[in-house]
C-alpha positions as CSV (number, residue, x, y, z in Angstrom):
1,X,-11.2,-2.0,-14.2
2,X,-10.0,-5.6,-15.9
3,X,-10.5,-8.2,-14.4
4,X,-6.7,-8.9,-14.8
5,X,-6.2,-5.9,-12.5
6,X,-8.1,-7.4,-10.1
7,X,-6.8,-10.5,-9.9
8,X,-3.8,-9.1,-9.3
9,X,-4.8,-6.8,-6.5
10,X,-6.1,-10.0,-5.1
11,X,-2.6,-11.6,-4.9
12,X,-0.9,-9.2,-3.6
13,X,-3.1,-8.5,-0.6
14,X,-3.4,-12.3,0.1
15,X,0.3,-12.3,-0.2
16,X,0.2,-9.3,2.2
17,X,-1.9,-10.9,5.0
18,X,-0.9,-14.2,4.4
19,X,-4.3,-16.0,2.9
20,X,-6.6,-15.9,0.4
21,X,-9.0,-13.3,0.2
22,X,-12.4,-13.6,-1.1
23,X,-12.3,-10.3,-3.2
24,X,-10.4,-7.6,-3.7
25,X,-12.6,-4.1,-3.0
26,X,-13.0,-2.3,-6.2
27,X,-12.7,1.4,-4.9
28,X,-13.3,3.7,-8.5
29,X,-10.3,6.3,-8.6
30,X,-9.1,8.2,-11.9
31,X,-5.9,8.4,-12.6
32,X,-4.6,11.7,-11.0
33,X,-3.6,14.3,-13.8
34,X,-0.6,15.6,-11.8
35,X,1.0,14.8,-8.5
36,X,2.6,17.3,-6.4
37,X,5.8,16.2,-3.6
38,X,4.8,17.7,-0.3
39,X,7.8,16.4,1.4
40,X,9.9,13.2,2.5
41,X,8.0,10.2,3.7
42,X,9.5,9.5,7.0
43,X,7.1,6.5,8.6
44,X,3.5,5.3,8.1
45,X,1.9,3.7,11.0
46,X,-1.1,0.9,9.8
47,X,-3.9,-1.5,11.8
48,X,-3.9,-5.3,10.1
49,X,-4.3,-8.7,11.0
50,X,-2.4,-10.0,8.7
51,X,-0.3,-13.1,9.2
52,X,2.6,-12.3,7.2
53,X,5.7,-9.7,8.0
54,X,5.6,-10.7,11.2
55,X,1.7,-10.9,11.5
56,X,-0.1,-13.6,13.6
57,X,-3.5,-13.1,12.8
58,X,-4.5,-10.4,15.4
59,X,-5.1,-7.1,15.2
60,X,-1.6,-5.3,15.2
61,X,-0.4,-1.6,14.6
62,X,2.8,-2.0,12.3
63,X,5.4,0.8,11.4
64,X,7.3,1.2,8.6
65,X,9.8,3.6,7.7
66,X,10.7,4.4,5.0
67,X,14.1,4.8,3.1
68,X,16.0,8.2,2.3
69,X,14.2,9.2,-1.2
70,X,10.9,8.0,-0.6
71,X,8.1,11.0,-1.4
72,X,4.6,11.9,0.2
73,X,2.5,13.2,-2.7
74,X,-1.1,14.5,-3.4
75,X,-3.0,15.1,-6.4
76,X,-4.5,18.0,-7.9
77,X,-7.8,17.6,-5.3
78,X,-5.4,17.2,-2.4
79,X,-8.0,14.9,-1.8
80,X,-5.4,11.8,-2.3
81,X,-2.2,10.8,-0.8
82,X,0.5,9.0,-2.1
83,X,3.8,7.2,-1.3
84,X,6.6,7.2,-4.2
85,X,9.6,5.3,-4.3
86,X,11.7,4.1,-6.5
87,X,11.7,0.5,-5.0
88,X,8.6,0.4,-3.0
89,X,6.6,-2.4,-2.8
90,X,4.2,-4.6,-1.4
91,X,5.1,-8.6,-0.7
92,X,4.8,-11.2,1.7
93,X,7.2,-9.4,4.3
94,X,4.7,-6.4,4.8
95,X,5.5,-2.9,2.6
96,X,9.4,-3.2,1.8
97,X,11.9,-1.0,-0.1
């Protein structure tokens, strides 16, 4: 992994919980050969204490649902989920689309 990607990561989950981070946590994952839709992503339901979107530095359970075309996906393990949209993102405000 660069260290450009890295650096990167790092931004955007300091942007996400609102301060710097010392490091972003290299996890080593290849790139999945093929991803396969297993239905619409409704809502996703996640622990932070972020201080951003809302955040104020305690441990919160956020929600966010997602919009009308948004996809729950897997790889060919099934050992990986993922969350596709055409406009999803993660900023300051928490996940958006």
């Amino acid at each position: 992994m660069s260290r450009a990607a890295i650096k990167r990561a790092e931004r955007i989950r300091a942007a996400f919980q609102g301060e710097a981070v010392d490091s972003a946590q290299e996890v080593r994952k290849p790139a999945p050969l093929v991803l396969v839709a297993l239905g619409r992503a409704v809502a996703i339901e996640y622990e932070s204490d972020k201080l951003n979107g809302g955040g104020d530095g305690t441990k919160s359970t956020y929600r966010h649902e997602f919009a009308p075309g948004d996809v729950l996906a897997t790889d060919q393990d099934g050992r990986t989920l993922y969350v596709l949209g055409p406009r999803l993102r993660v900023n300051s405000r928490g996940i958006v689309d």
